[in-house]
C-alpha positions as YAML, in Angstrom:
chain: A
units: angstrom
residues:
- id: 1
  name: UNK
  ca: [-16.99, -1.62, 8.80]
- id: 2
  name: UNK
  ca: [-13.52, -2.14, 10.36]
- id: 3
  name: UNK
  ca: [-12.21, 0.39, 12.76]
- id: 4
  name: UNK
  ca: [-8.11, 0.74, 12.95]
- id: 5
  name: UNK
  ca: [-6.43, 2.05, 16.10]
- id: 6
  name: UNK
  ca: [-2.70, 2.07, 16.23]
- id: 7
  name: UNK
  ca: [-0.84, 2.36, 18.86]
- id: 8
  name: UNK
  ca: [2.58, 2.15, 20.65]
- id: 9
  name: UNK
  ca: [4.71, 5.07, 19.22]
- id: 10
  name: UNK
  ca: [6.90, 7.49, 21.09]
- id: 11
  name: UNK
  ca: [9.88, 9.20, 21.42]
- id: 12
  name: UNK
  ca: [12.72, 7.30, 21.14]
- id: 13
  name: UNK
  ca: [16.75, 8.21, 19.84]
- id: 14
  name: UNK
  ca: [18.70, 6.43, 17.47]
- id: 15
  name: UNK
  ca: [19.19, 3.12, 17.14]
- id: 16
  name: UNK
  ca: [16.21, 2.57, 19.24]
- id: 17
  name: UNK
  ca: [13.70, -0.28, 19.01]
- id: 18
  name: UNK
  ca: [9.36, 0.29, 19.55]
- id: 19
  name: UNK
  ca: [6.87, -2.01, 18.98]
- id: 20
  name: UNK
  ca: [3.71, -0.85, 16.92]
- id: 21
  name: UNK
  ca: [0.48, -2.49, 17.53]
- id: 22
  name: UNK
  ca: [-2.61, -2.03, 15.12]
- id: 23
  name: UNK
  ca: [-6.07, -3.54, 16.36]
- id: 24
  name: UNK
  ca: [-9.07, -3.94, 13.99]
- id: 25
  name: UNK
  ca: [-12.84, -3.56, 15.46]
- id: 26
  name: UNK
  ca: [-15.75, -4.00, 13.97]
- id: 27
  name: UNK
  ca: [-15.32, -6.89, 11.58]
- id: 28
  name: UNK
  ca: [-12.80, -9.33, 11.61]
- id: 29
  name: UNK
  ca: [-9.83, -8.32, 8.97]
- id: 30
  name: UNK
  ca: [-8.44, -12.07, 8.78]
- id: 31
  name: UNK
  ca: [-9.06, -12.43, 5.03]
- id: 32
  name: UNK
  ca: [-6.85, -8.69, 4.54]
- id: 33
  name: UNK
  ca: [-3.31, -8.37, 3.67]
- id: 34
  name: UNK
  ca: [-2.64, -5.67, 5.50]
- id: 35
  name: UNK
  ca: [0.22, -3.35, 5.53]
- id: 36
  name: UNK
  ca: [1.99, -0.10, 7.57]
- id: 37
  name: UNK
  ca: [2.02, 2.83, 5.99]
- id: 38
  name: UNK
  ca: [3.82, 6.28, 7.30]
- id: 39
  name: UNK
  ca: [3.42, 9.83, 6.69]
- id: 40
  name: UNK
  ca: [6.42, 12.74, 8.00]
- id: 41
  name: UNK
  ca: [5.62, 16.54, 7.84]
- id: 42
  name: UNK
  ca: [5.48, 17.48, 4.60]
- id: 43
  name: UNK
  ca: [5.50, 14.62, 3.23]
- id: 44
  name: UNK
  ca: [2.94, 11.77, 1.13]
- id: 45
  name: UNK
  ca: [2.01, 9.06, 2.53]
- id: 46
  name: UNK
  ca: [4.38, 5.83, 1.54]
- id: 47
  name: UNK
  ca: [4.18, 2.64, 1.99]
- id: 48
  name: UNK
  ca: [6.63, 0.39, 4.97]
- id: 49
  name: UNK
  ca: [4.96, -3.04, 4.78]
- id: 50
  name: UNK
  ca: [2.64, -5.83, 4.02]
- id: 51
  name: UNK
  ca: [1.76, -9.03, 5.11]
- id: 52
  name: UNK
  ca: [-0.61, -11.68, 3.45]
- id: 53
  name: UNK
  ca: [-4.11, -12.59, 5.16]
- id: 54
  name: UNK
  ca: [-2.00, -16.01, 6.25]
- id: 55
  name: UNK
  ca: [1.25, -14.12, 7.25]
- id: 56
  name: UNK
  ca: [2.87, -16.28, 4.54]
- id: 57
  name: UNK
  ca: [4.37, -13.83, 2.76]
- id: 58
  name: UNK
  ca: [5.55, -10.10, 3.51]
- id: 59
  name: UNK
  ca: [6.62, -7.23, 1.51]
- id: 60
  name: UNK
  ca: [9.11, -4.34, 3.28]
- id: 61
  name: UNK
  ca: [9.79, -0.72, 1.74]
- id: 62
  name: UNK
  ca: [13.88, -0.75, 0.76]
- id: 63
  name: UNK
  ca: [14.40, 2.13, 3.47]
- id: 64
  name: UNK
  ca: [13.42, -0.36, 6.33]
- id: 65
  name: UNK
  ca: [14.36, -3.99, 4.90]
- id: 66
  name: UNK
  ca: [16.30, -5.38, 7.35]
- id: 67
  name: UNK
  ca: [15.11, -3.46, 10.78]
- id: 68
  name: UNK
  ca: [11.04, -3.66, 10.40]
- id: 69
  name: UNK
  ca: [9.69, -7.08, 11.25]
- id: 70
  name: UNK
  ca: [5.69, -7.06, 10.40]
- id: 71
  name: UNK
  ca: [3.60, -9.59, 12.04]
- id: 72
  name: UNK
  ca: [-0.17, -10.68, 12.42]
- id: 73
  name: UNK
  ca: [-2.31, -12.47, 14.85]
- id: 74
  name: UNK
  ca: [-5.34, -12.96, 12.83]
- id: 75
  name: UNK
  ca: [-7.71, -14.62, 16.61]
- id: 76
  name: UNK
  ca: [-6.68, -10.98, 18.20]
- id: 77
  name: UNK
  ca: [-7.35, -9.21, 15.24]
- id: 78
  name: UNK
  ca: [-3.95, -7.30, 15.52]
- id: 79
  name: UNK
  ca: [-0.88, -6.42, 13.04]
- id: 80
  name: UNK
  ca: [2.36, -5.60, 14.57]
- id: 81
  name: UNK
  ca: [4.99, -3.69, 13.71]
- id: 82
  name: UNK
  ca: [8.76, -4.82, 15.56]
- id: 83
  name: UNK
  ca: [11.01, -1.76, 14.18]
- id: 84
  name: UNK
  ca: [14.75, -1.94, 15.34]
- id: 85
  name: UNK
  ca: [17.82, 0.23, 14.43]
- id: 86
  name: UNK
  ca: [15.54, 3.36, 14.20]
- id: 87
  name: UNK
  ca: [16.47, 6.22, 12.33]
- id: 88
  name: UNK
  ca: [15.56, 9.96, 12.47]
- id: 89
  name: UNK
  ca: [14.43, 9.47, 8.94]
- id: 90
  name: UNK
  ca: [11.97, 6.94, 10.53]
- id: 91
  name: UNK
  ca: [10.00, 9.77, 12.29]
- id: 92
  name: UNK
  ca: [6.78, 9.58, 10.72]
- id: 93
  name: UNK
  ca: [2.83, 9.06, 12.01]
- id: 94
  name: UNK
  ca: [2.67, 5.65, 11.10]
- id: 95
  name: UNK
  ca: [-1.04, 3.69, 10.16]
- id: 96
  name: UNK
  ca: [-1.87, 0.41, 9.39]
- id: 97
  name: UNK
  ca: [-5.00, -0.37, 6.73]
- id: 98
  name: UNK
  ca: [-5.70, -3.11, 3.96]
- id: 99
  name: UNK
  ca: [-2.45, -3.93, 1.29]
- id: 100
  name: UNK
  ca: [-5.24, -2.07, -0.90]
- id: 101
  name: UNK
  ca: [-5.75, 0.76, 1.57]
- id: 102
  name: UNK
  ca: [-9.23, 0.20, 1.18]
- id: 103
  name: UNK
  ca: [-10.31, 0.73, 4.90]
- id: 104
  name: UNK
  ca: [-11.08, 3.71, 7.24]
- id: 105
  name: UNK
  ca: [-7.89, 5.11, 8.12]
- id: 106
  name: UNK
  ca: [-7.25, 5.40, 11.97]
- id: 107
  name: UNK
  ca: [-5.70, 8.24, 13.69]
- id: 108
  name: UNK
  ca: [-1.98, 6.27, 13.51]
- id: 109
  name: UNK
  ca: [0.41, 6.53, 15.88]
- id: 110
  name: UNK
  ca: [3.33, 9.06, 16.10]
- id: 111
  name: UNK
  ca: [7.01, 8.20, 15.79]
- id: 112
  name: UNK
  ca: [9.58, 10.04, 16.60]
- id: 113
  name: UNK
  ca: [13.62, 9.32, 16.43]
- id: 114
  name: UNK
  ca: [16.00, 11.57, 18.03]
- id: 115
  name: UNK
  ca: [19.46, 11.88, 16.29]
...
């Protein structure tokens, strides 16, 4: 069983950078592509990125190409999200889980970009 906890949202206004940070526990997620996923009010969850179990290949939504860098450190056991040039449109809880989203999903992290 692998247990997700995100962290490293926050308040932040436009244009803004943070730094997500998603820890696995549990079992070791190395052999995952994982990927970021965000959910605003209202909203379904949709998908922001993916990385390959090597971090030799990554995937990014159209909305963030270009300002979301995804990263991995498979020995820590941690995914990052760098996000840059934040938009209100951004706000969002934001989780990490499996390409597949085939793990527990944690309690994500809040994001939220003031115009």
């Amino acid at each position: 069983q692998v247990r997700l906890v995100e962290s490293g949202g926050g308040l932040v206004q436009a244009g803004g950078s943070l730094r997500l940070s998603c820890a696995a526990s549990g079992r070791t997620f190395g052999s995952y592509a994982m990927g970021w996923f965000r959910q605003a009010p209202g909203k379904e969850r949709e998908f922001v990125a993916a990385m390959s179990w090597s971090g030799g290949s990554t995937k990014y939504a159209d909305s963030v190409k270009g300002r979301f860098t995804m990263s991995r450190d498979n020995a820590k056991n941690t995914v990052y999200l760098q996000m840059k040039s934040l938009k209100p449109e951004d706000t969002a809880v934001y989780y990490c889980n499996a390409e597949t989203m085939g793990l527990s999903w944690g309690q994500g992290t809040q994001v939220t970009v003031s115009s």
